[in-house]
Wavefront OBJ file of the C-alpha trace (Angstrom):
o trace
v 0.000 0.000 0.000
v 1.340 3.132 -0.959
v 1.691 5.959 2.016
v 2.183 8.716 -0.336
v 2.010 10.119 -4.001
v 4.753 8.651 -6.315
v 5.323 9.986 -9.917
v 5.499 6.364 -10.498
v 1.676 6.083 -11.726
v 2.111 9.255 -13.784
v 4.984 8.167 -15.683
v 3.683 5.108 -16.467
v 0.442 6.215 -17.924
v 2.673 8.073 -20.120
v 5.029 5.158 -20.893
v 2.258 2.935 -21.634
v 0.514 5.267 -24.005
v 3.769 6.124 -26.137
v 4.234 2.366 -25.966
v 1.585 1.480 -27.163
v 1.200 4.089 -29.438
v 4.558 3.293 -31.169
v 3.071 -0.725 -31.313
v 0.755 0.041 -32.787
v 1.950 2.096 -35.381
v 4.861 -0.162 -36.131
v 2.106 -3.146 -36.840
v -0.343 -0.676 -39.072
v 2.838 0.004 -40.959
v 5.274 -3.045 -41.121
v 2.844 -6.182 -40.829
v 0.489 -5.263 -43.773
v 3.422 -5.508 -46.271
v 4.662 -9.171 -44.884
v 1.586 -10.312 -44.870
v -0.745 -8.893 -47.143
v -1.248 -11.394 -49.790
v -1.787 -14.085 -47.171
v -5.487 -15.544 -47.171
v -7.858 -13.354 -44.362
v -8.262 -15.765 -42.254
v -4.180 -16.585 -41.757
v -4.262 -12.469 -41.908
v -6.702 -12.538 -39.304
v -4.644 -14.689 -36.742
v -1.746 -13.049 -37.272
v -3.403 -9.906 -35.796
v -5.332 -11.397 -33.287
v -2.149 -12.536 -31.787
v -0.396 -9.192 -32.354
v -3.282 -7.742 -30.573
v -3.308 -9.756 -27.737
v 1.137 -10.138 -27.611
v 1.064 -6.530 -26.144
v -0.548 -7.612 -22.833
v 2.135 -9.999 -22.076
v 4.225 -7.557 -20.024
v 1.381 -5.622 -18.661
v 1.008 -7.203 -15.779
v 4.678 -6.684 -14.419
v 4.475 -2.896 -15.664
v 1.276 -2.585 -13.453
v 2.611 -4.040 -10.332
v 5.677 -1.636 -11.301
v 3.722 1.425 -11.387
v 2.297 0.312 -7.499
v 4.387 -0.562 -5.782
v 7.750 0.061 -7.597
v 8.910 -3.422 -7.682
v 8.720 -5.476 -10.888
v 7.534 -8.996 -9.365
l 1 2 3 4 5 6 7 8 9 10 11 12 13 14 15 16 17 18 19 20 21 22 23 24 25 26 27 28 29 30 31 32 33 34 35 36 37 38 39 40 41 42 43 44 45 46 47 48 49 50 51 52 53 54 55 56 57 58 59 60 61 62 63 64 65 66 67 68 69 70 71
């Protein structure tokens, strides 16, 4: 339990948004061209796995953000 205000939360707001917002525009640009003439429904796998890849370290950037400790 935290006793006091830590930039901690702020900051990672930020982080996550820029990280995500760099993901995502990585995948919108780079993935289309690899994959592109790949049948939709092998398309649509690939990107429901990109979509879902992101979360993996989410839960260890949460716990980061409060209580400063990464496990």
């Amino acid at each position: 339990m935290r006793d006091k205000p830590s930039l901690r939360i702020p900051f990672g707001v930020l982080a996550l948004l820029v990280g995500l917002t760099a993901y995502g525009i990585a995948v919108a640009n780079y993935v289309p061209g690899w994959i592109g003439s790949w049948p939709v429904w092998a398309q649509t796998i690939i990107y429901l796995v990109l979509g879902i890849v992101w979360l993996l370290p989410l839960r260890r950037f949460l716990i980061w953000m409060e209580t400063g400790r990464w496990s």
